[in-house]
C-alpha positions as a Markdown table, in Angstrom:
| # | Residue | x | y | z |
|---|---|---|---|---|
| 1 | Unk | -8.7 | -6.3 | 11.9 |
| 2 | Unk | -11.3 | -5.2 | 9.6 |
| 3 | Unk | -12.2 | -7.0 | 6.3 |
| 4 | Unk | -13.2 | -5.3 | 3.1 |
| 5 | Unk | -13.5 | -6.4 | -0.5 |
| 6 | Unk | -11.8 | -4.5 | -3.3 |
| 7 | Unk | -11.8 | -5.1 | -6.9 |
| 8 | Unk | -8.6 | -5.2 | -8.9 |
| 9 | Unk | -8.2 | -5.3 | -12.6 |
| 10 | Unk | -7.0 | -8.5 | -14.0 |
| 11 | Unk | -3.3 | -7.5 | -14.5 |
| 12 | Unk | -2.9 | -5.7 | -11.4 |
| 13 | Unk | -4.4 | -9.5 | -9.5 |
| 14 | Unk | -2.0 | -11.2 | -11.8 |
| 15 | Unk | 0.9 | -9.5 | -11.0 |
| 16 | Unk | -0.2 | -9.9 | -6.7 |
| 17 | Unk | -0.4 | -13.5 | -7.8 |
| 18 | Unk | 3.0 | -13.6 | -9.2 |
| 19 | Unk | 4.5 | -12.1 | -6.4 |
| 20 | Unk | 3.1 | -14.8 | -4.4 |
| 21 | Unk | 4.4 | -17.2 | -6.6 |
| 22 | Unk | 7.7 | -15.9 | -6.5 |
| 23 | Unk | 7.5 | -16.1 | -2.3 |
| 24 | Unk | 7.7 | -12.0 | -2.1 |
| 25 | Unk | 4.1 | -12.5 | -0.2 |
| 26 | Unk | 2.6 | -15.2 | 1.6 |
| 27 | Unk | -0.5 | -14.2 | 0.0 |
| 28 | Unk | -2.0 | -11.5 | -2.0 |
| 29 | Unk | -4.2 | -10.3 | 1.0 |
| 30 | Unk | -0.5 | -9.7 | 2.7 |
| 31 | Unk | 1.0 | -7.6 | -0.1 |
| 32 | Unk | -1.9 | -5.5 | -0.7 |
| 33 | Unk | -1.5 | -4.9 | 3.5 |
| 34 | Unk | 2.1 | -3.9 | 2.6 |
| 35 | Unk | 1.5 | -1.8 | -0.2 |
| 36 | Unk | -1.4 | 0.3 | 2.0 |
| 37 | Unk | 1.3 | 0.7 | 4.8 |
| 38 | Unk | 3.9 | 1.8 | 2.4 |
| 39 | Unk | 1.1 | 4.6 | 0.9 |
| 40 | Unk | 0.2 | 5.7 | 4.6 |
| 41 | Unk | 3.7 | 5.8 | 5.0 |
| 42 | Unk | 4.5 | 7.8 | 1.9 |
| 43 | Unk | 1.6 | 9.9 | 2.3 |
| 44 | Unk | 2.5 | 11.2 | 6.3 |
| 45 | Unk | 5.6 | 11.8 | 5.4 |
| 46 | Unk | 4.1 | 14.3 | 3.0 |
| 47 | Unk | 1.8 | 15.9 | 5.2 |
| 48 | Unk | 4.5 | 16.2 | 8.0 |
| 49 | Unk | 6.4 | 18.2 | 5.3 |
| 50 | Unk | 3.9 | 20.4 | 4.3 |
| 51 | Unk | 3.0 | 21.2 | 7.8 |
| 52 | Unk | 6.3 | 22.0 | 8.9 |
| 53 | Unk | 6.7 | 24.1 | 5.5 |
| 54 | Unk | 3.4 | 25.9 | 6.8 |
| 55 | Unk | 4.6 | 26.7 | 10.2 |
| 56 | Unk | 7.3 | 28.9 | 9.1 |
| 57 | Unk | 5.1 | 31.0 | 7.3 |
């Protein structure tokens, strides 16, 4: 696993936080991993689309 740093605005790091709080996350390194997997997610479904739009043309 790779580490990288990434700057957040305050409110977005508060609202991580509070979902930690709140026992959604274990930590706010955990829900940003869950958020990235639900974009990659979001975003190949997407591309699968488009190319299976593309090969019927």
């Amino acid at each position: 696993m790779r580490k990288i740093s990434v700057r957040l605005t305050e409110q977005h790091y508060e609202l991580l936080d509070e979902l930690v709080r709140n026992g959604e996350y274990a930590s706010i390194s955990e829900a940003i991993r869950d958020a990235i997997r639900k974009l990659i997610a979001e975003k190949m479904e997407v591309l699968e689309k488009y190319q299976k739009l593309k090969s019927f043309s």
